[in-house]
C-alpha positions in Angstrom: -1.5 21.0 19.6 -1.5 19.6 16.3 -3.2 20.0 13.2 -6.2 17.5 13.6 -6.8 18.8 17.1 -7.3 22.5 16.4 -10.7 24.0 17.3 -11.8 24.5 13.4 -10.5 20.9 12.4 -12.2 19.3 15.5 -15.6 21.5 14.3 -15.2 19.7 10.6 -14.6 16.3 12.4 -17.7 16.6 14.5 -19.6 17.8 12.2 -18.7 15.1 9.8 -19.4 12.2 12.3 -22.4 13.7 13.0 -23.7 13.9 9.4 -22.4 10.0 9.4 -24.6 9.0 12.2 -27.8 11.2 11.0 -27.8 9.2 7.4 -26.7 6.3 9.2 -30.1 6.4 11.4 -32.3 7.6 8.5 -30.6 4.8 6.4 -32.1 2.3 8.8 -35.9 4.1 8.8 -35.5 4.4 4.6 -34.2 1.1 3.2 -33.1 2.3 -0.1 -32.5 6.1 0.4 -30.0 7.4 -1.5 -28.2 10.6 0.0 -25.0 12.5 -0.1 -23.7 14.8 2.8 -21.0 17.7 2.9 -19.9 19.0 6.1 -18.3 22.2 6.9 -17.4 24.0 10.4 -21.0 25.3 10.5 -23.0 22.1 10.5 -23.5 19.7 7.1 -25.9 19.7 4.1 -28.0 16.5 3.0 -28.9 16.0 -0.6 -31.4 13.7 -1.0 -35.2 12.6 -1.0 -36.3 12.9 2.6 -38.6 14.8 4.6 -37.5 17.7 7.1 -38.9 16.0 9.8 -37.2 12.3 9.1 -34.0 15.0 9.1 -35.0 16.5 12.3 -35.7 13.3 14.2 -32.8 11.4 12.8 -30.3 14.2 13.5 -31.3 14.4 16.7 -31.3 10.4 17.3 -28.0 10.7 16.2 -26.5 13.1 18.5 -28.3 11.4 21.5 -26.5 8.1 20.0 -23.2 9.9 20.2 -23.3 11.5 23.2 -24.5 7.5 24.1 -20.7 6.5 23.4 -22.1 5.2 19.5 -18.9 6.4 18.6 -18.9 4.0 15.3 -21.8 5.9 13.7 -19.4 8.6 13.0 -17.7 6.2 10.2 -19.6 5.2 7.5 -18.4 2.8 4.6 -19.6 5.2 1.2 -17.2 8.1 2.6 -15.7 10.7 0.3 -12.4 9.6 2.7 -13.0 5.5 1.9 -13.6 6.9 -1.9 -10.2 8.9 -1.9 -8.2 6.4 -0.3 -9.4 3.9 -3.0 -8.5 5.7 -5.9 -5.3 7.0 -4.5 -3.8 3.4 -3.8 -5.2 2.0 -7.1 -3.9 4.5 -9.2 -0.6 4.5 -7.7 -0.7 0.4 -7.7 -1.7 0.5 -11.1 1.4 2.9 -12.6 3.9 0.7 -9.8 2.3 -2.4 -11.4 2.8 -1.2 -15.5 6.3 0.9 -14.3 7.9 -2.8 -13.1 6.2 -4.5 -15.9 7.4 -2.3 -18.5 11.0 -1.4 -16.6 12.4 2.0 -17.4 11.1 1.8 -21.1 8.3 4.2 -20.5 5.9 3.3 -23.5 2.4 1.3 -22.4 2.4 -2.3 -23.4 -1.0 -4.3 -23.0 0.8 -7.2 -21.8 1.2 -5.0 -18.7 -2.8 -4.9 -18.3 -3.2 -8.5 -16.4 -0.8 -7.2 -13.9 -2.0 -4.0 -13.3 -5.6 -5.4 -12.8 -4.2 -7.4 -10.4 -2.8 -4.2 -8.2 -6.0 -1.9 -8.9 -7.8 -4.7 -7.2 -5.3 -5.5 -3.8 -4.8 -1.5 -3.8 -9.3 -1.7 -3.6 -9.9 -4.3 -1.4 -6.5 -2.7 1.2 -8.3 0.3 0.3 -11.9 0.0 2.3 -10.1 -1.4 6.2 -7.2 1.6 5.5 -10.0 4.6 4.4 -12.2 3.5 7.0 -9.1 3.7 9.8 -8.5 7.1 7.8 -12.0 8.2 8.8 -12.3 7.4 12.3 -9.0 8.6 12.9 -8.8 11.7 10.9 -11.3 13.0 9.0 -14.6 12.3 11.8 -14.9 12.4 15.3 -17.3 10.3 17.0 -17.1 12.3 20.3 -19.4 15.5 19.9 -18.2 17.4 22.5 -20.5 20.5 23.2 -22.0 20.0 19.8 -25.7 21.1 19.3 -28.0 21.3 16.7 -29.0 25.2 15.8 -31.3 25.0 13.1 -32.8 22.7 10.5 -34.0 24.0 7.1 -35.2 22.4 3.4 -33.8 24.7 0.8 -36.9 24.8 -1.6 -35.4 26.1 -4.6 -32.5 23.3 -5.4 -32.5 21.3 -7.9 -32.3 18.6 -5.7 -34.1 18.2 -2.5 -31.3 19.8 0.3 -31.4 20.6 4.3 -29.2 21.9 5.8 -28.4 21.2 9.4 -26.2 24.1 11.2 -24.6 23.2 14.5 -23.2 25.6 17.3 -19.9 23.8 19.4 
C-alpha cells in the first residue's frame, strides 16, 4: 500500500473532492460567489457568503453527483494544488532562466529580466494542465467511497461567514 492510498490520505482526498464538487454546484446556483475551502480528514470548512441551507443542498447534490460517476467535480481549476504547482515551476523557471542568463557569475543583471519573464510565463501556462493532473491524481479523489455527510453547521462568531461540513467514511 502506498502513501496516497492509506486510509487517512484517502479520507483527505475525499474529503477534498467533495469540498470541490459542493462549491462547484453552489458556484453554478451563485454566479459570482466567492469562497475558499480547507479540507481535513474530518470533513472541510467553507469560508464565504452563503446560506446554510445553499450549503446543505449543494453538499448533498454533490455527493449524489459523485456517487453518479461526476468524478470531474472533484477537480476544480482555483485549487490550492493548481496555485502550488504554479508558483513552484515559475520560481524555479525564473532562477533557471537568470542562472543561464547570468552563467556562474551569481550577481542579478536586468538584462536577464526579458528572459526570465519569458520562463515565469511557459512555467504558468505548463503550470494549470500539470496542477490540475496533480489534483485528480493526488491530492482529490472523485470516488467517495462510503463517505457521508454527519453534520452541517454556520460558525456564528467568525469574522467571516464559515460552515463547516464533517463527514464520517
Amino acid at each position: 500500500m502506498g502513501f496516497f492510498d492509506s486510509p487517512f490520505i484517502t479520507r483527505i482526498r475525499r474529503n477534498h473532492g467533495f469540498e470541490h464538487a459542493t462549491i462547484h454546484i453552489l458556484s453554478k446556483r451563485h454566479e459570482n460567489l466567492s469562497m475558499v475551502g480547507r479540507s481535513d480528514w474530518n470533513g472541510f470548512t467553507l469560508y464565504g457568503p452563503i446560506d446554510t441551507a445553499e450549503v446543505q443542498y449543494a453538499a448533498n447534490e454533490a455527493l449524489r453527483r459523485l456517487r453518479g460517476g461526476e468524478a470531474n467535480l472533484a477537480v476544480h481549476p482555483r485549487c490550492g494544488t493548481v496555485l502550488a504547482t504554479t508558483g513552484l515551476l515559475t520560481a524555479l523557471a525564473t532562477f533557471t532562466a537568470i542562472g543561464l542568463e547570468n552563467g556562474s557569475r551569481a550577481r542579478f543583471r536586468w538584462s536577464s529580466i526579458p528572459a526570465a519573464i519569458l520562463a515565469a510565463t511557459g512555467a504558468a501556462i505548463f503550470a494549470q494542465p500539470l496542477g490540475l493532473f496533480l489534483q485528480e491524481q493526488y491530492t482529490t479523489s472523485g470516488e467517495p467511497g462510503n463517505l457521508e455527510i454527519k453534520s452541517i453547521s454556520l460558525n456564528p462568531n467568525a469574522r467571516v461567514v464559515t460552515h463547516r461540513v464533517e463527514t464520517t467514511q
